[in-house]
Each structure stands twice: as structure tokens, then as C-alpha cells.
C-alpha positions as CSV (number, residue, x, y, z in Angstrom):
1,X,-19.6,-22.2,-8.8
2,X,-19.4,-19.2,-11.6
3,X,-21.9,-17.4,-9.3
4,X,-18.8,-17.0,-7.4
5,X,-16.7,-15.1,-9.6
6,X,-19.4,-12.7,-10.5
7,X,-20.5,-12.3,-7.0
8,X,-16.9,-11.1,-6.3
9,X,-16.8,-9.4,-9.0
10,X,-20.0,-7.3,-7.9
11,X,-18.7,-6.5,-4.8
12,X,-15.5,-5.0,-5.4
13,X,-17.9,-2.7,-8.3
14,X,-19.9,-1.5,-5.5
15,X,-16.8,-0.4,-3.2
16,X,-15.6,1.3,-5.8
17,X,-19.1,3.7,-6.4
18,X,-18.1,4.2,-2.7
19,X,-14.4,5.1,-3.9
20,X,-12.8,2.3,-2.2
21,X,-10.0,0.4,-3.4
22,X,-9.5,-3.4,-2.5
23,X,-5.7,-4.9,-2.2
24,X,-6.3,-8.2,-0.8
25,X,-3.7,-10.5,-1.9
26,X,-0.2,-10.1,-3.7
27,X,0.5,-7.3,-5.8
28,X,1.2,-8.3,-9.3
29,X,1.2,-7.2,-12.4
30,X,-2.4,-7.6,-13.6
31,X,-3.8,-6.5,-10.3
32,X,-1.7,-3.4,-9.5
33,X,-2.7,-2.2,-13.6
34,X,-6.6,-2.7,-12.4
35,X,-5.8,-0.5,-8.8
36,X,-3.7,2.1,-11.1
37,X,-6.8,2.2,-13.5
38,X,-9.4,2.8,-10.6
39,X,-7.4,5.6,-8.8
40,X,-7.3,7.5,-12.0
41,X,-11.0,6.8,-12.8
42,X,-11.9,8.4,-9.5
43,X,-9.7,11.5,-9.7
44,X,-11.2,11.6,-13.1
45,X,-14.6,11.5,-11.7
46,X,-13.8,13.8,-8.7
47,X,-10.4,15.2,-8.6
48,X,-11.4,16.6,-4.9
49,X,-12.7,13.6,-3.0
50,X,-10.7,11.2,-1.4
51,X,-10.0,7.5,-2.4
52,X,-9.7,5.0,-0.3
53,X,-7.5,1.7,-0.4
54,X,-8.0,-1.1,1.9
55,X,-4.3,-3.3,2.4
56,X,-4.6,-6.7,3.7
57,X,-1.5,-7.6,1.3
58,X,1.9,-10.4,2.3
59,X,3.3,-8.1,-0.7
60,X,4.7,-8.7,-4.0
61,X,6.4,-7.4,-7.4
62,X,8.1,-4.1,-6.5
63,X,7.8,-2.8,-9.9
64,X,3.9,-3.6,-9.7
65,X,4.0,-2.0,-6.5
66,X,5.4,1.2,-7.8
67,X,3.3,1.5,-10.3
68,X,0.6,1.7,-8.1
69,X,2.9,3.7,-5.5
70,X,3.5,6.6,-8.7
71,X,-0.3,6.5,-9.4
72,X,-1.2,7.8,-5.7
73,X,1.0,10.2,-6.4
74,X,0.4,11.5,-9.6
75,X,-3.5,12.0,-9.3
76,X,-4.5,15.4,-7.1
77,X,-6.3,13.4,-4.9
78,X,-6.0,12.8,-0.8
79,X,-5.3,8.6,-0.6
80,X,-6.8,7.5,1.9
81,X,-5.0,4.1,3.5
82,X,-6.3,1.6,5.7
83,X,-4.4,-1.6,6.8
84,X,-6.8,-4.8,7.6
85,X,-4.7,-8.0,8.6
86,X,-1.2,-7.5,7.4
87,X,0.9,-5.0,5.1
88,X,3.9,-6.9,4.4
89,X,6.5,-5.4,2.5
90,X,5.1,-4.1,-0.7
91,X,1.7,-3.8,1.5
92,X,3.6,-1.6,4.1
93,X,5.0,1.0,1.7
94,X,1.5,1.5,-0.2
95,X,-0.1,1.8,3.6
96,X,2.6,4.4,4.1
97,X,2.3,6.0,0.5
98,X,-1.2,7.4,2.1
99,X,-1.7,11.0,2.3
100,X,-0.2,12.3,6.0
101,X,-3.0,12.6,8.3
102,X,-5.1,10.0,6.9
103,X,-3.2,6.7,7.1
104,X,-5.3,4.1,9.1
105,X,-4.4,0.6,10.8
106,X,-6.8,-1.7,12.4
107,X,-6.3,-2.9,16.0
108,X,-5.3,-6.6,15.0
109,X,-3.5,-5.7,11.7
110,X,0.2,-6.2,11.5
111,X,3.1,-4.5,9.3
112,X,6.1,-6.5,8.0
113,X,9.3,-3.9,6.9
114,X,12.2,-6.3,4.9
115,X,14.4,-5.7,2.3
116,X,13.4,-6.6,-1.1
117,X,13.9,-10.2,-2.1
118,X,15.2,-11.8,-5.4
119,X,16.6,-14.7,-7.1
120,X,18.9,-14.9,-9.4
121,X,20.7,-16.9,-12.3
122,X,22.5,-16.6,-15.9
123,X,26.0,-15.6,-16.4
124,X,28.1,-13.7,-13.7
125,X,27.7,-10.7,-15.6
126,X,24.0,-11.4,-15.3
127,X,23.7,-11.8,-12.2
128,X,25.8,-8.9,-11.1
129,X,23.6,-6.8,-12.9
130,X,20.7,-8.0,-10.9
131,X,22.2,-7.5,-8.2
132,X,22.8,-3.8,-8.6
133,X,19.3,-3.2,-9.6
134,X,17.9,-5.0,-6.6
135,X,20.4,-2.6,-4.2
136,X,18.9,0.4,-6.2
137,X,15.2,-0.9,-5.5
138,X,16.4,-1.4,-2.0
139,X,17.9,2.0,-1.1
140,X,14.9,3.6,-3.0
141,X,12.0,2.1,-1.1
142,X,14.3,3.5,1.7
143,X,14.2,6.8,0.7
144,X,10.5,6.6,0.1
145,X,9.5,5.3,3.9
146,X,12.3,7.7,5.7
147,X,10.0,10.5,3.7
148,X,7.0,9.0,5.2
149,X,7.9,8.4,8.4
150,X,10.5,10.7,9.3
151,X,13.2,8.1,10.0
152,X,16.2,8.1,8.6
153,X,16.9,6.2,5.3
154,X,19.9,4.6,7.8
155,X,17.5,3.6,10.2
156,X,15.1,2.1,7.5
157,X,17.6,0.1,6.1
158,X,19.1,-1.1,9.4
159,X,15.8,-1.5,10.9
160,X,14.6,-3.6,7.6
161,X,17.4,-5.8,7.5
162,X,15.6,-9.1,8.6
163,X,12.0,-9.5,8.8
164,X,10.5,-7.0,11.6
165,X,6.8,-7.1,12.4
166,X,5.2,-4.1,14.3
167,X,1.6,-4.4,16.0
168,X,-1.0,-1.5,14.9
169,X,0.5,0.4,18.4
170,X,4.2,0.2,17.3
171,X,3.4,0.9,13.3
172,X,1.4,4.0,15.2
173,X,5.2,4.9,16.9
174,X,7.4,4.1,13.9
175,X,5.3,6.4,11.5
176,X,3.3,4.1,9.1
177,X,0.4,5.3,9.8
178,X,-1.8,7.8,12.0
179,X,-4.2,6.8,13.5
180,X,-5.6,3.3,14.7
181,X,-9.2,2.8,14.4
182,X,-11.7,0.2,15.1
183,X,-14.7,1.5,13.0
184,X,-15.2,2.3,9.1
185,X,-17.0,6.0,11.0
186,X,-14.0,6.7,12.3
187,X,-12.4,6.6,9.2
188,X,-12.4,10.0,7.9
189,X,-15.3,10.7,5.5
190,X,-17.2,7.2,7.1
191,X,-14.0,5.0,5.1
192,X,-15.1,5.5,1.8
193,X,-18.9,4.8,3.0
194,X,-20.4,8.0,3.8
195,X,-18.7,10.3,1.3
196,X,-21.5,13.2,2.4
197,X,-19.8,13.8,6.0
198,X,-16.6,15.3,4.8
């Protein structure tokens, strides 16, 4: 059993001499500090090549999430996305954070766009200030997808009302991503595996 961890561990190392960035599961505090840290390892160690992160994510903490959002956007480097089995909510707006032109989607992955969720409790004063934050989280990841896409922030919002879940063809149409791709080579630059080719 701890051969486990470390054999885990060891992979995710050697993606990331390849310059690829794993997401696989909810996007949280401790894991969205790690992805910040590696993006600005490898635009320290190359500020030229691209980086590459993989989404198979349900979503998660949108502060986390914009952390790591911010950090795409702050180094000089292309960002190479890629979306393997589902980019739900967080998940979708990093997939869309990609640099245009090189936002990928597999042909069985899936894309979930919602509002942003949240409970609340403590005094009415409380909660109506939680409530106000949660609207200003809301119309900003808005803004930030109508950029990406070229929708309208109105459209984004009405469209993200309820849960909607688009196939790799309709993410393709909505503006997600670019391209859909079956095949790490035809990734641009191999998908982080053949750096050499670009």
C-alpha cells in the first residue's frame, strides 16, 4: 500500500519534466497552490514553451480556482488546455482560460457551465453579505467566459442558469475550446510529450 502513493507521486513528477499539468479531481485549496507553483516553475524554466494542463475536474472552490485562473495569466507563457472526461464548472472556466488556438477537448469528454453554488448561515446581515459576494463571483466568471468565447456575458449567465452539459462537438460550437482531438500528436507540440516538434 505506500508503494501507492509514491508511485503516483512519480508519475505526476515525470509529466511535469514533460511540462504537463495534471487536474484530476476537485480544485481546492492545497491542490490549486501545487498547480499555481508548477506553472510558475516552468515559465521560470522556459518563459517560451508552452505548458500544458490536463482537466478531468467535477469543479470546486472558486477562489482556488482563480488562483490558478490568475496564474495562467500572469506567466508569459502559451497554456496549453486539454479536457479528458469532464470540465464541470470550475473545470470548464480553467479549460477555457487556455491560450486561443490551443484549447483542446477529447471526443468523449463533457463540459458542465452553472452558476456558482453556496451555502449559507449566521445572522441576516451575514448572510446578505454572502450573498452579494456570491452574485459578484457569479457575474465575474461571466465576464471571464463571454471573453473566451465571444458570447455575451447575458448569454453566459442565461445559458448557465441550471446545469447545461455540452458534448466535445457543442463545447467546439459554444467556444470552450478549439479543437477536438483524439491523439496526444495532435496536440500541438505532441501534448506536452514531444516538446522538440514545435
Amino acid at each position: 500500500m505506500a508503494a501507492e502513493p509514491l508511485l503516483a507521486t512519480s508519475v505526476f513528477d515525470r509529466l511535469l519534466k514533460d511540462r504537463i499539468i495534471w487536474l484530476g479531481s476537485e480544485v481546492r485549496d492545497e491542490n490549486a497552490n501545487e498547480i499555481c507553483a508548477k506553472i510558475l516553475l516552468l515559465a521560470a524554466e522556459d518563459s517560451e514553451k508552452d505548458i500544458y494542463l490536463y482537466i478531468n475536474s467535477p469543479g470546486g472552490s472558486i477562489t482556488a480556482g482563480m488562483a490558478i485562473y490568475d496564474t495562467m495569466q500572469f506567466v508569459p507563457n502559451d497554456i496549453v488546455t486539454v479536457g479528458i472526461g469532464m470540465a464541470a464548472s470550475m473545470g470548464q472556466l480553467l479549460l477555457t482560460a487556455g491560450t486561443k488556438g490551443k484549447r483542446y477537448i477529447t471526443p468523449n469528454a463533457r463540459v458542465l457551465l452553472h452558476q456558482p453554488h453556496g451555502g449559507f448561515g449566521g445572522t441576516s446581515s451575514d448572510i446578505q453579505t454572502q450573498a452579494q459576494l456570491i452574485t459578484s463571483m457569479k457575474n465575474r466568471l461571466a465576464e471571464i467566459t463571454a471573453a473566451q468565447t465571444g458570447k455575451s456575458v447575458e448569454q453566459i449567465n442565461a445559458d448557465g442558469d441550471r446545469d447545461r452539459w455540452f458534448t466535445a462537438d457543442e463545447a467546439l460550437e459554444y467556444g470552450f475550446v478549439d479543437h477536438i482531438r483524439d491523439s496526444a500528436t495532435d496536440v500541438v507540440g505532441g501534448g506536452g510529450t514531444d516538446q522538440d516538434s514545435k
